[in-house]
Residue frames relative to the residue before (quaternion, step in Angstrom):
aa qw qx qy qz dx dy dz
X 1.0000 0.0000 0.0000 0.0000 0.00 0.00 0.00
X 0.6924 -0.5814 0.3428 0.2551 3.38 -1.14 1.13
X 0.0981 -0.8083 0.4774 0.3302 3.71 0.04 -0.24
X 0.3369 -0.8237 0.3882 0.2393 3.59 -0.47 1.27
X 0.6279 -0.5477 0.3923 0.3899 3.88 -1.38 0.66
X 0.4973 -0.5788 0.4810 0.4317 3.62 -1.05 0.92
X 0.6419 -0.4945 0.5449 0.2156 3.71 -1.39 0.42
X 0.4042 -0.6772 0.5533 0.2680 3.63 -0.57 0.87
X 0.4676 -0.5455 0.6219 0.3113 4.12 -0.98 0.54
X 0.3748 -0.5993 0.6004 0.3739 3.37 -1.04 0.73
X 0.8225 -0.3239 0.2850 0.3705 3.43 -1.58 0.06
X 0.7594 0.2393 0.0399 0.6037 3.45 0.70 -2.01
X 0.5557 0.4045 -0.5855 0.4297 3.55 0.74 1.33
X 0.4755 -0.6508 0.4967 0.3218 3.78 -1.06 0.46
X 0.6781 -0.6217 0.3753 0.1133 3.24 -0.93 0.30
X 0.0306 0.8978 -0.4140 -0.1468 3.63 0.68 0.02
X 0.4422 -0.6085 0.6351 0.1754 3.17 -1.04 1.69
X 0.7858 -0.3940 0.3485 0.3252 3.09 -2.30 0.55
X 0.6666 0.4457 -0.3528 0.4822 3.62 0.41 -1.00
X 0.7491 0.2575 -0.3298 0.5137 4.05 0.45 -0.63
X 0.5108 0.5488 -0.4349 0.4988 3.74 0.60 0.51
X 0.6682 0.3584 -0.2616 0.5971 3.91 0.97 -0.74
X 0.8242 0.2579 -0.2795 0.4195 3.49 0.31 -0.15
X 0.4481 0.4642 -0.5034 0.5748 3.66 1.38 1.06
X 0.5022 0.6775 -0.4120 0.3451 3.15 1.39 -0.43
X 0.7494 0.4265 -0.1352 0.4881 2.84 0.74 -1.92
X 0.5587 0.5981 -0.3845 0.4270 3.67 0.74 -0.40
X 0.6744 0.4094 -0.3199 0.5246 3.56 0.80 -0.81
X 0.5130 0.6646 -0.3835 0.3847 3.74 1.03 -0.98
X 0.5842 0.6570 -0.1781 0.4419 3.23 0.78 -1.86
X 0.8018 0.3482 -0.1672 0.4560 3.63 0.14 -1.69
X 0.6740 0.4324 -0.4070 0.4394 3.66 0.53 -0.18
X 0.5024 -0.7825 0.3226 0.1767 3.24 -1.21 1.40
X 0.4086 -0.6637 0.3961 0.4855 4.02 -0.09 0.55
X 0.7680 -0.3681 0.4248 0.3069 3.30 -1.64 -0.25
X 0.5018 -0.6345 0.5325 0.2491 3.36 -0.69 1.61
X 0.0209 -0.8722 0.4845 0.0639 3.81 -0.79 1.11
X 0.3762 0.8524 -0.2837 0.2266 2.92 2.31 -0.56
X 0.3959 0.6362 -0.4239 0.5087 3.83 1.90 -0.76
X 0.7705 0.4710 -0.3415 0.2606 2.94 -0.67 -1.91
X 0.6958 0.4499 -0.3248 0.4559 3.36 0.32 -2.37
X 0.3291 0.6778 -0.4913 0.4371 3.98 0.72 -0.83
X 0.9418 0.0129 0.1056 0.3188 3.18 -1.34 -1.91
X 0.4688 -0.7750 0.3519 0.2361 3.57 1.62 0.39
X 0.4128 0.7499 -0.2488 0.4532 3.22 1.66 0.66
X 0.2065 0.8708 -0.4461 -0.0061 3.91 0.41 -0.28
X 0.6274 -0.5872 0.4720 0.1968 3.43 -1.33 0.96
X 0.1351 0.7550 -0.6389 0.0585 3.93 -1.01 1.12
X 0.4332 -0.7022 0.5650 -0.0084 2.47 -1.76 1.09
X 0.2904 0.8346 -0.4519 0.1223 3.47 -0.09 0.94
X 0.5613 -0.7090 0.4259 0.0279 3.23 -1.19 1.75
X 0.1319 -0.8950 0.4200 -0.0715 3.54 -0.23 1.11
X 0.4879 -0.6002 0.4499 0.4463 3.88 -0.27 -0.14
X 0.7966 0.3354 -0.2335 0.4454 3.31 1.08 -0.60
X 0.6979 -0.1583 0.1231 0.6875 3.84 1.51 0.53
X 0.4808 -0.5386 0.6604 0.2065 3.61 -1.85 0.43
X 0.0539 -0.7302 0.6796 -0.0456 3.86 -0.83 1.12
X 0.2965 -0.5477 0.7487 0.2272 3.33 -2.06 0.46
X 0.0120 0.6432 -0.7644 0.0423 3.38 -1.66 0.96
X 0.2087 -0.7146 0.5763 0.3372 3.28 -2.01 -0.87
X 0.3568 -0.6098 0.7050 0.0618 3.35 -1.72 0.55
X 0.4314 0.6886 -0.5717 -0.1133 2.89 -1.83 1.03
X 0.5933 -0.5460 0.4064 0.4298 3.85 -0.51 0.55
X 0.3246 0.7249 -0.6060 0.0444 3.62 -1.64 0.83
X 0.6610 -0.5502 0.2436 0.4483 3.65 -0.35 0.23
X 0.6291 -0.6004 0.4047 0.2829 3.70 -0.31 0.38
X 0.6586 0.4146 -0.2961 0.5538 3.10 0.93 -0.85
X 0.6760 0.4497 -0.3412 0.4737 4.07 0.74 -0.60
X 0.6310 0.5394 -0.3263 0.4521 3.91 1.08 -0.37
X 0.0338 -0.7040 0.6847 0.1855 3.90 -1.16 0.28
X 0.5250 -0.7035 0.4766 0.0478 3.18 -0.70 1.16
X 0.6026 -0.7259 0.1941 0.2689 3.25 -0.71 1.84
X 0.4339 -0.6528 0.4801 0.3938 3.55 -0.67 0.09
X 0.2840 -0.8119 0.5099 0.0148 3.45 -1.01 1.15
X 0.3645 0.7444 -0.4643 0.3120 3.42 1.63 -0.72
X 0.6959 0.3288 -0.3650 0.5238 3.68 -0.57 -1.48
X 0.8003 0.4044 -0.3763 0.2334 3.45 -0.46 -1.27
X 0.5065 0.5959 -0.3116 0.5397 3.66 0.95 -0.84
X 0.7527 0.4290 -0.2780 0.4148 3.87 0.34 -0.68
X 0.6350 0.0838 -0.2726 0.7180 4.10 1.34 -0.05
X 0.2926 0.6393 -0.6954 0.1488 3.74 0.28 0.51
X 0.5120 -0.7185 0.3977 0.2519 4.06 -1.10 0.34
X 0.5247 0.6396 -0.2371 0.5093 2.94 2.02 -1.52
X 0.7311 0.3565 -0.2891 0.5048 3.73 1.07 -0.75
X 0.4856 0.6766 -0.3656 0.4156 3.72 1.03 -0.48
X 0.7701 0.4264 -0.1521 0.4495 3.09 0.15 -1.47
X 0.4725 0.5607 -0.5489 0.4013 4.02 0.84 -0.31
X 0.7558 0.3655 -0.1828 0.5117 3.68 0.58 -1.59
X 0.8454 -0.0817 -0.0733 0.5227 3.89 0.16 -0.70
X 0.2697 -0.6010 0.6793 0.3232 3.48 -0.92 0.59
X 0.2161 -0.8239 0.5217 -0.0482 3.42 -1.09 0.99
X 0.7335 0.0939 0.0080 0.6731 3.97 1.32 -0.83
X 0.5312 -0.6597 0.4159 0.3313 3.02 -0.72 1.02
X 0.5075 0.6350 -0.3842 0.4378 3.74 1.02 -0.03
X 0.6967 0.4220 -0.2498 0.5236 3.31 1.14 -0.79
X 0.4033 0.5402 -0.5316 0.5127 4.00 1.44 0.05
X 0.7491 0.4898 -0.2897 0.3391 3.56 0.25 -1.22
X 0.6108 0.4761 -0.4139 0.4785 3.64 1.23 -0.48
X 0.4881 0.6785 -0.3719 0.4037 3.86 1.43 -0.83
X 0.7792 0.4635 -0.1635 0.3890 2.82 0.55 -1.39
X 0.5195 0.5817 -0.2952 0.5519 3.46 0.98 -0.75
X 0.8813 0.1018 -0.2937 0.3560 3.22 -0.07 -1.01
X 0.4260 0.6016 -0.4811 0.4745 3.47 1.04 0.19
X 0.6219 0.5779 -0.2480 0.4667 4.01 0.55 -0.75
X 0.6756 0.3071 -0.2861 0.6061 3.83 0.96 -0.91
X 0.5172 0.6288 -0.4127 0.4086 4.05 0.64 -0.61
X 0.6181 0.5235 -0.2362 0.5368 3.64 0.65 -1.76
X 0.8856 0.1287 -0.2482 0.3708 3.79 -0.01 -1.00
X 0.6105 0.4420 -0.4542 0.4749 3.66 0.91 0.41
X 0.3204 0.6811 -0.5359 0.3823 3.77 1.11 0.69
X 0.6945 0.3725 -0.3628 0.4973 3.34 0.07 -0.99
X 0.6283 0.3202 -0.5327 0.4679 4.24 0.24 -0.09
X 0.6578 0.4598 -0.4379 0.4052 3.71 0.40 -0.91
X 0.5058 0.6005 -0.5365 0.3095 3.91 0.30 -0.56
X 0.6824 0.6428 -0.0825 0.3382 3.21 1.01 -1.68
X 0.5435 0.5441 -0.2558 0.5858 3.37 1.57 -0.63
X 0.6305 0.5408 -0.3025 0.4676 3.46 0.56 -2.07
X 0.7804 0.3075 -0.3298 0.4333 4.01 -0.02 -0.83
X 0.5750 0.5897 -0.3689 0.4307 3.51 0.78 0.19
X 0.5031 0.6876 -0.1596 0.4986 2.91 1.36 -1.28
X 0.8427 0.2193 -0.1880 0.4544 3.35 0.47 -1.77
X 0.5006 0.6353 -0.3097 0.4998 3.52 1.16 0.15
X 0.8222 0.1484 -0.2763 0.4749 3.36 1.09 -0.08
X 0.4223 0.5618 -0.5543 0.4459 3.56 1.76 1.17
X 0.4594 0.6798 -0.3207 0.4733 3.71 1.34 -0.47
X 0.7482 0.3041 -0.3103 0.5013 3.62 0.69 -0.88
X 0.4857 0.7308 -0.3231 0.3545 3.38 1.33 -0.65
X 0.5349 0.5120 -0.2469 0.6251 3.85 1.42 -1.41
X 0.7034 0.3633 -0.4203 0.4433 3.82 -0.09 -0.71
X 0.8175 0.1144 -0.3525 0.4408 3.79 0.19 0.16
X 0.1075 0.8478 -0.5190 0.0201 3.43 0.53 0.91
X 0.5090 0.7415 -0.3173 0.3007 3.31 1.72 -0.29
X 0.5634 0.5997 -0.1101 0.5574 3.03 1.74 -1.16
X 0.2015 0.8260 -0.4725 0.2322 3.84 1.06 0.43
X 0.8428 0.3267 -0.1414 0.4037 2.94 0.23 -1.85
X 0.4025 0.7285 -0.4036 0.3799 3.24 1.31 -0.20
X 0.7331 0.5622 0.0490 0.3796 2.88 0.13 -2.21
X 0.7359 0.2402 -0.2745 0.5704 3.85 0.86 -0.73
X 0.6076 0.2998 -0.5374 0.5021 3.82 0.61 0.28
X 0.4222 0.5669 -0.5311 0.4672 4.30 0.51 0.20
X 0.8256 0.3899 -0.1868 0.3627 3.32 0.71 -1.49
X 0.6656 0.4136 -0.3366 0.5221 3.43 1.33 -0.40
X 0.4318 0.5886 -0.4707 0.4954 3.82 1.35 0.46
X 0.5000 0.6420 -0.3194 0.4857 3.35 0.86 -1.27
X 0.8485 0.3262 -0.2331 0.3453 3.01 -0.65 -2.02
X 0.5968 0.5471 -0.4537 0.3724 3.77 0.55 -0.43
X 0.5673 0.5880 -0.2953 0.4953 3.73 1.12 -1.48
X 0.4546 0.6256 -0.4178 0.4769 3.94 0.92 -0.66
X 0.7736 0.5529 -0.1601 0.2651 2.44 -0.36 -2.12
X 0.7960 0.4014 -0.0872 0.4446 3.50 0.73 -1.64
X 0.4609 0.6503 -0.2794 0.5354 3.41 1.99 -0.35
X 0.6347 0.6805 -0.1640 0.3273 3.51 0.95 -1.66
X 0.8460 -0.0565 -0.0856 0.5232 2.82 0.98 -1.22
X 0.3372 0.6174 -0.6172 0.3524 2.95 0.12 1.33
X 0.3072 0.7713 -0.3022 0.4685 3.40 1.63 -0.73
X 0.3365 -0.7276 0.5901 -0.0960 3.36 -1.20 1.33
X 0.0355 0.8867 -0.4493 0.1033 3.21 0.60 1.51
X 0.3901 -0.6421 0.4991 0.4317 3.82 -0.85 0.13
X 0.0723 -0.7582 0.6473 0.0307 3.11 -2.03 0.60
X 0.1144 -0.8095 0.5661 0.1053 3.85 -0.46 1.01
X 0.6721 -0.5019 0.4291 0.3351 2.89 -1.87 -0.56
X 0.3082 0.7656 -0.5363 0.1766 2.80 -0.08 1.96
X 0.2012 -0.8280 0.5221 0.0381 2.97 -1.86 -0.36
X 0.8295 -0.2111 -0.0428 0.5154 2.86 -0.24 1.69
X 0.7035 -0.4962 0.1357 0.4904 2.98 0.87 2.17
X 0.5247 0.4309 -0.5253 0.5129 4.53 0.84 0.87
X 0.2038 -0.5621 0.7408 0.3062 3.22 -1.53 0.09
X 0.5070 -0.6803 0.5241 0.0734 2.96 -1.53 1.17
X 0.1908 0.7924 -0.5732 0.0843 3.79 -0.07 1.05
X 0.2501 -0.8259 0.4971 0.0904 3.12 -1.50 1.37
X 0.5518 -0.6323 0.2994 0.4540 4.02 -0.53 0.66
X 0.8430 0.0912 0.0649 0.5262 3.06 1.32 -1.18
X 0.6113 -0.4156 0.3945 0.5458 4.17 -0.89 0.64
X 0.8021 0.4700 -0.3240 0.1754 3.34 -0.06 -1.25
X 0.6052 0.5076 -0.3307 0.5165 3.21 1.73 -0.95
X 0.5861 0.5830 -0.3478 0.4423 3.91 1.04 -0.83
X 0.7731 0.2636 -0.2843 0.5020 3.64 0.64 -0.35
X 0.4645 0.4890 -0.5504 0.4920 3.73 0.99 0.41
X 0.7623 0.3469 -0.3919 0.3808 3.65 0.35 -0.74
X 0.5086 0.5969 -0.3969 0.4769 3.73 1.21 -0.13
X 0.6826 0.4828 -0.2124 0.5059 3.21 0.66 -0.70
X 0.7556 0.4462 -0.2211 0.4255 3.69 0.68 -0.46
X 0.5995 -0.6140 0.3907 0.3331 3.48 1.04 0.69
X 0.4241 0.6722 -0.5527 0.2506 3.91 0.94 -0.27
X 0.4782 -0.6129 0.4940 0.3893 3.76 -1.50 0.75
X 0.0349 0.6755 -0.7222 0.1445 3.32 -1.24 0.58
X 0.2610 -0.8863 0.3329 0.1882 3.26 -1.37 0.83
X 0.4501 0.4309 -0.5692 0.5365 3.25 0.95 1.96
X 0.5786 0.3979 -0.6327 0.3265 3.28 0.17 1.41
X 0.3660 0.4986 -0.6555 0.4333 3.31 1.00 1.78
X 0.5160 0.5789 -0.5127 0.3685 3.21 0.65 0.27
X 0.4867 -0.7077 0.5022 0.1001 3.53 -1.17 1.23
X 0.6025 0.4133 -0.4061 0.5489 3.47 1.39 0.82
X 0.5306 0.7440 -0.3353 0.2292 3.63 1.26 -0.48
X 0.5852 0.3690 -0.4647 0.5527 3.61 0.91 -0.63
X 0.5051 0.6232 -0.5144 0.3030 4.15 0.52 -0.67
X 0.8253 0.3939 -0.0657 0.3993 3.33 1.15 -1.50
X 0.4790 0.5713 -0.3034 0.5935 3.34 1.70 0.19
X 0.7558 0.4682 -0.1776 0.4219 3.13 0.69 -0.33
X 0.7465 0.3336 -0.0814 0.5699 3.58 1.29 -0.86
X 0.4367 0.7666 -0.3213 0.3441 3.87 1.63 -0.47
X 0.2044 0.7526 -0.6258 0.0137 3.72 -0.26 0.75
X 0.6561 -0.5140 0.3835 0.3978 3.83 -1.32 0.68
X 0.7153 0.4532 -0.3740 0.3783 3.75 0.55 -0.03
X 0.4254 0.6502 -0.3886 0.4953 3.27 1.99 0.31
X 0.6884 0.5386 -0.2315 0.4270 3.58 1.05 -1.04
X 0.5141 0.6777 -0.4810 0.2125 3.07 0.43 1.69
X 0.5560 -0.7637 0.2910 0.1514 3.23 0.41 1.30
X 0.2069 -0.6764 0.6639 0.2428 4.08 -0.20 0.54
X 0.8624 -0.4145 0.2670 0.1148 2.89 -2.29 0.71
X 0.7916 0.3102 -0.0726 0.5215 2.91 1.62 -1.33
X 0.6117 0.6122 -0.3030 0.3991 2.73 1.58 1.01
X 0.0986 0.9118 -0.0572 0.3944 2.42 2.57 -0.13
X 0.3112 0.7464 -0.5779 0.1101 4.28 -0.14 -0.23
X 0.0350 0.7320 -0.6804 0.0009 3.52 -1.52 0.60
X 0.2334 -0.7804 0.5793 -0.0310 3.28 0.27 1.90
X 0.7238 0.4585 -0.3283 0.3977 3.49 0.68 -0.93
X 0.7159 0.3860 -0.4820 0.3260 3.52 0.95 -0.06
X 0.4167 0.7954 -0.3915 0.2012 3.49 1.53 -0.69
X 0.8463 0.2005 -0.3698 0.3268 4.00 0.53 -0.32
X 0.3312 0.6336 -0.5413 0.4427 3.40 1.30 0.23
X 0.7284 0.4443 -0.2923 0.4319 3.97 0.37 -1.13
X 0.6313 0.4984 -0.3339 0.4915 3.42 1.04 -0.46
X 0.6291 0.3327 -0.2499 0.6565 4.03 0.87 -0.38
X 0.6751 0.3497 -0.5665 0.3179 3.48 0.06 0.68
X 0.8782 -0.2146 0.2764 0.3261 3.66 1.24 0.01
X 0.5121 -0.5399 0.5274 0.4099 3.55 -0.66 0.63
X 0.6314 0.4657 -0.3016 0.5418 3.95 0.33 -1.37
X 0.7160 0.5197 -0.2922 0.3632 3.42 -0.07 -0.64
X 0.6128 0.6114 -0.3520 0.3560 3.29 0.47 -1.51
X 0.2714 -0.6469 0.6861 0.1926 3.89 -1.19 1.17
X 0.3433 -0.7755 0.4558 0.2702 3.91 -0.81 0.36
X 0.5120 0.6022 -0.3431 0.5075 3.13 1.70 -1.19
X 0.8049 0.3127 -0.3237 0.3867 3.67 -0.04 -1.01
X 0.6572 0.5071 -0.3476 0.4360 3.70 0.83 -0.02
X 0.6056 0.5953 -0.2791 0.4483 3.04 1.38 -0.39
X 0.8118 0.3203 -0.1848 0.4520 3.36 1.25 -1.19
X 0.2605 0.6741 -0.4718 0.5050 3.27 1.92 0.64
X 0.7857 0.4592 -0.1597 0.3826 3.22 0.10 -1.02
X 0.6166 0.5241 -0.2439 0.5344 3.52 1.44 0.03
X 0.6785 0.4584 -0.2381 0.5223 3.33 1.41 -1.12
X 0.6473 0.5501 -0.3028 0.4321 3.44 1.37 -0.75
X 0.5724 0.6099 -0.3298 0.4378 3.27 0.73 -0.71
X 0.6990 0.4577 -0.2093 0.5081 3.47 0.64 -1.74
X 0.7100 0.3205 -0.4580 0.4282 3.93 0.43 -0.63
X 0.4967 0.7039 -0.3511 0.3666 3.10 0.84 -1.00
X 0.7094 0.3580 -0.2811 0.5381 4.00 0.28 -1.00
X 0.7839 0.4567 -0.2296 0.3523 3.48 0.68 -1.11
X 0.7627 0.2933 -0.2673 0.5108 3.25 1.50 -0.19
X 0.6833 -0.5870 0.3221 0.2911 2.96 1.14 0.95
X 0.4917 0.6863 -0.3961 0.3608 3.57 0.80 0.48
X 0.1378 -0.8541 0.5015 0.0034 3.54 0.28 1.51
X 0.5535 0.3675 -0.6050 0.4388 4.20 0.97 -0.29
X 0.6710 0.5591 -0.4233 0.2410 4.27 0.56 -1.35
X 0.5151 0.5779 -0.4014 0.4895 3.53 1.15 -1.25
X 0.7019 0.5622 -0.3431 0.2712 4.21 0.18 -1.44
X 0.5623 0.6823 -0.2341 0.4044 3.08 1.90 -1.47
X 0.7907 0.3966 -0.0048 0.4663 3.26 0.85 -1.53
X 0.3490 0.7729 -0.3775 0.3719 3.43 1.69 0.12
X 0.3789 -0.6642 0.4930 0.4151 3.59 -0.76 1.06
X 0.6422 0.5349 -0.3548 0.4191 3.26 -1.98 0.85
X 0.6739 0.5502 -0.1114 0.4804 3.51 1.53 -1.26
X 0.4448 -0.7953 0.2162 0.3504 3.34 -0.29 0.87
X 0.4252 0.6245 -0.3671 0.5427 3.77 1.43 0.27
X 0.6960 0.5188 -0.2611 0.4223 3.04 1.02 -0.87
X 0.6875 0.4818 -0.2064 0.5025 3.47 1.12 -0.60
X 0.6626 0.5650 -0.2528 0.4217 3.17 1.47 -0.33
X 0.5489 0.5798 -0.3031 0.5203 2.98 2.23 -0.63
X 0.5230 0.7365 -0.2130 0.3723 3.51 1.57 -1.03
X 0.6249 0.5102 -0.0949 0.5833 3.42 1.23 -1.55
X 0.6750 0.4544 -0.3344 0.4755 3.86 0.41 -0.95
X 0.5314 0.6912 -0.3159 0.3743 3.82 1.26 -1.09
X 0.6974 0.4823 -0.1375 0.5120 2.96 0.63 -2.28
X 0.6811 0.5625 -0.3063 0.3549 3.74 0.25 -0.94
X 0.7143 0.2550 -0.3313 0.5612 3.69 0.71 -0.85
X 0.6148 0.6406 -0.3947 0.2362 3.62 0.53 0.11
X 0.4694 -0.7699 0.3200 0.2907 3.34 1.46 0.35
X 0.8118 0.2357 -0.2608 0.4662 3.61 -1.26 0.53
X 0.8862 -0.0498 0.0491 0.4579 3.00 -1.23 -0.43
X 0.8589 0.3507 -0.1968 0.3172 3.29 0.31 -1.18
X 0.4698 0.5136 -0.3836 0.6069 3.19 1.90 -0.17
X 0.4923 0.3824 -0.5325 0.5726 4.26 0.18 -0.02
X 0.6718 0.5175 -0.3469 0.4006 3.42 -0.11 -0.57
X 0.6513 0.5080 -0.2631 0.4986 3.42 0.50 -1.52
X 0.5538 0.4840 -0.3889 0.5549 4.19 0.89 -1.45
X 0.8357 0.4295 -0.3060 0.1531 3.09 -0.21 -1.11
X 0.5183 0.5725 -0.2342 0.5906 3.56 2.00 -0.56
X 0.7563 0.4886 -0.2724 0.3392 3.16 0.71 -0.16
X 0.5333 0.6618 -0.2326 0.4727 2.99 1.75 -0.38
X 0.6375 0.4553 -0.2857 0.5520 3.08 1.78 -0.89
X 0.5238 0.6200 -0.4841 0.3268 3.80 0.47 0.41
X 0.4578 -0.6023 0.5778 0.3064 3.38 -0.92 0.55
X 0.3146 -0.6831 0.6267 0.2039 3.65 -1.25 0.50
X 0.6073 0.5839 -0.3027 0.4457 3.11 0.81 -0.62
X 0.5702 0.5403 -0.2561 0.5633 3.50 1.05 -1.44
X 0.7154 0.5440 -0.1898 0.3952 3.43 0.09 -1.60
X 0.6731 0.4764 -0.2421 0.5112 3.97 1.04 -1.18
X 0.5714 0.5582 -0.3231 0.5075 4.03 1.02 -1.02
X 0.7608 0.4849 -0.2453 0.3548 3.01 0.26 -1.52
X 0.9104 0.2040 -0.1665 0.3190 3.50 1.21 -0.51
X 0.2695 0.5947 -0.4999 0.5691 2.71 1.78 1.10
X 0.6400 0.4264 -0.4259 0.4767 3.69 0.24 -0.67
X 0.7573 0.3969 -0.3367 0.3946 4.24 0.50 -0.45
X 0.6646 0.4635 -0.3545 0.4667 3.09 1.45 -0.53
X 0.1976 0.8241 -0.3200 0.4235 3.69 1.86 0.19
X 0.7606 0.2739 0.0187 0.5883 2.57 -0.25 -2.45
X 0.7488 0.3180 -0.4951 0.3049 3.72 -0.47 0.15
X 0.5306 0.6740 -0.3374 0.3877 3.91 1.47 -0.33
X 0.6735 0.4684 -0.2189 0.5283 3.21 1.64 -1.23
X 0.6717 0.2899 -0.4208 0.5364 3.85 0.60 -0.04
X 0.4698 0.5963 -0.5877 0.2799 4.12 0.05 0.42
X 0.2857 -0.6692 0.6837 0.0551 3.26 -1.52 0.73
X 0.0350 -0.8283 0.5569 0.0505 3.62 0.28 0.93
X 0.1125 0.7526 -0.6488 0.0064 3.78 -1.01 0.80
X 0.5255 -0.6509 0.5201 0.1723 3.18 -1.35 1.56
């Protein structure tokens, strides 16, 4: 759209300098009411916004216990998935480049994983000296595993608007609440607020808060410009959205990436410590310096990959 020419001041109006222009600004800012949240907090459900290489979509997200959720179906999708294609035939030269990629971030996060593996083999060695202590130990461990179990799903896991193992993203509110509104399957209308929110949902509701907010598409450019460079906030809340789609769509190489221990993961660790200030933020700078950018860039192109290739974009 065209941007239009400021209006001439009538004669016998004054003029407003920069300082009384910013603060009519803010005055109008001030007077305009926020976003009705009284739905959401309602059906416990909230609108996101997330920014892709291939465009910026509306979806939803919401927290529930694991044990109350059935987890998306992956079957169809898993059968033309590429990430799984390409193991057996490399087929488009697009899929070389995903080879390569992920074969490129492997190579330089070897030399951290090597370092584990001899730990590792250093604590199966102590593991043989008390072999006596077995029978012990595997009824502890089948106590344990039960306490898990009952731990698991109680756990508050994320869940979006999918289907059959896509995340549903829409260009615009208006198209996101037509398909809400139309009774299509999706897998949060097992949720036991959803007809509450199908029913009452208008497009001026779909307005997403800040921290709800994601720009995947800017996350490796910032990551190849540099330690200096590097924004924390957006890498930080990358790593939050990724995680969450990641579990919810069922994506077990992105979830490994981002696994504690993993070098992304440590990078997410370091960015934490850093905006926290004092001591432990000098610290945090200083861990971060030891990250590879390079390492750090691969590692998140390939996740920001795998999440491009399971979207379902709808105008």
């Amino acid at each position: 759209m065209a941007r239009q020419s400021p209006q001439r001041p009538d004669a016998d109006e004054p003029e407003l300098d920069d300082t009384d222009a910013a603060a009519a600004a803010d005055e109008v800012e001030e007077d305009r009411p926020p976003a009705d949240r009284a739905l959401w907090d309602e059906v416990r459900i909230d609108p996101v916004e997330i920014a892709l290489p291939a465009g910026t979509g509306f979806t939803l997200r919401a927290y529930r216990q694991a044990r109350e959720l059935t987890p998306t179906d992956v079957a169809e999708r898993d059968q033309d998935d590429p990430f799984l294609a390409r193991r057996q035939v490399v087929e488009t030269e697009d899929d070389e480049e995903v080879v390569i990629l992920d074969e490129e971030f492997a190579a330089l996060s070897a030399e951290e994983d090597d370092e584990d593996e001899e730990k590792d083999a250093k604590a199966r060695r102590k593991d043989k000296a008390g072999a006596s202590d077995d029978e012990k130990a595997e009824a502890e461990a089948e106590d344990d595993a039960e306490d898990d179990e009952d731990e698991a799903g109680d756990e508050e896991v994320p869940v979006f608007l999918t289907h059959k193992g896509r995340l549903l993203l829409f260009k615009t509110p208006e198209s996101l609440v037509t398909f809400i509104r139309s009774g299509a399957p999706n897998d949060l209308s097992q949720l036991d607020s959803w007809n509450e929110l199908s029913e009452r949902l208008e497009p001026a509701d779909i307005a997403p808060l800040d921290e709800d907010t994601y720009e995947l598409d800017l996350v490796v450019e910032n990551l190849r410009g540099g330690h200096d460079a590097w924004d924390h906030e957006l890498l930080i809340e990358a790593g939050e959205i990724a995680r969450d789609l990641a579990y919810a769509l069922r994506l077990p190489a992105v979830l490994d990436m981002l696994s504690a221990g993993s070098s992304l993961d440590d990078l997410d660790e370091a960015l934490r410590a850093s905006v926290n200030g004092g001591v432990g933020g000098f610290l945090g700078r200083r861990r971060l310096k030891k990250i590879g950018a390079q390492t750090a860039s691969l590692g998140w192109r390939t996740i920001v990959g795998k999440i491009s290739a399971v979207v379902d974009w709808r105008d």
